[in-house]
C-alpha positions in Angstrom: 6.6 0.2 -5.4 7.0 -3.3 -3.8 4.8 -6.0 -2.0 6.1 -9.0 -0.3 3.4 -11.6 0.3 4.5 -12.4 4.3 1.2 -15.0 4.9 -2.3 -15.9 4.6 -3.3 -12.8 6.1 -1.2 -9.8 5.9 1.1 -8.3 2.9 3.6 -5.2 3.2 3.5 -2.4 1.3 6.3 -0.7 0.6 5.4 2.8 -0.8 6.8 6.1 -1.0 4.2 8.6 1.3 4.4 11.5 2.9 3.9 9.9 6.5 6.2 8.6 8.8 3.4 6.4 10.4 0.2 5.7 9.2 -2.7 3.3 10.2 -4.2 1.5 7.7 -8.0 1.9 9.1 -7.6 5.6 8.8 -5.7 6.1 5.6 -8.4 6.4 2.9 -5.6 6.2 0.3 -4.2 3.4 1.5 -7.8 1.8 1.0 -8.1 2.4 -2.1 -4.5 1.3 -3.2 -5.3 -1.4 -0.9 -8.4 -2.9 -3.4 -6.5 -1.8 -6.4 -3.8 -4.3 -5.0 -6.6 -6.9 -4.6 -8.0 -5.7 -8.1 -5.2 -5.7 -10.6 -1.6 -7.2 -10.9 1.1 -4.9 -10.1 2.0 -4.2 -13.3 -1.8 -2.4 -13.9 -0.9 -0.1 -11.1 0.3 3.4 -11.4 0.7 3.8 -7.4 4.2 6.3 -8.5 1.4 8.6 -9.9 -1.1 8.7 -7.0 1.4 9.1 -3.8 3.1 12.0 -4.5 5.7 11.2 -1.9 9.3 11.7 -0.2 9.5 9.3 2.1 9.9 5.1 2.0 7.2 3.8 4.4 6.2 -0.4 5.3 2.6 -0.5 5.6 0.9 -3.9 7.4 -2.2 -4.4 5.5 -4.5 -7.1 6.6 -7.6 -8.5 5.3 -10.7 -8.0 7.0 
């Protein structure tokens, strides 16, 4: 699990998931890891246990 700070507005996340695409705005997941991310330092999260997952996927988050 990695984030890379790229601005003011927006961070990557770099997560293993089961999706090739996803959109943010529809991924409830992604929500929640989203304000868990917002929430906690990385260290506090256990996103390895929550996405059960095969694939390497870069999600754009950005703050509404």
């Amino acid at each position: 699990f990695k984030i890379y700070p790229t601005g003011a507005s927006t961070i990557v996340l770099d997560v293993r998931y089961k999706y090739d695409t996803v959109s943010f705005k529809k991924c409830r997941r992604l929500k929640h890891l989203y304000r868990k991310v917002e929430q906690h330092s990385l260290n506090q999260l256990k996103i390895k246990k929550e996405l059960k997952a095969r694939d390497v996927l870069k999600v754009v988050l950005g703050y509404e």
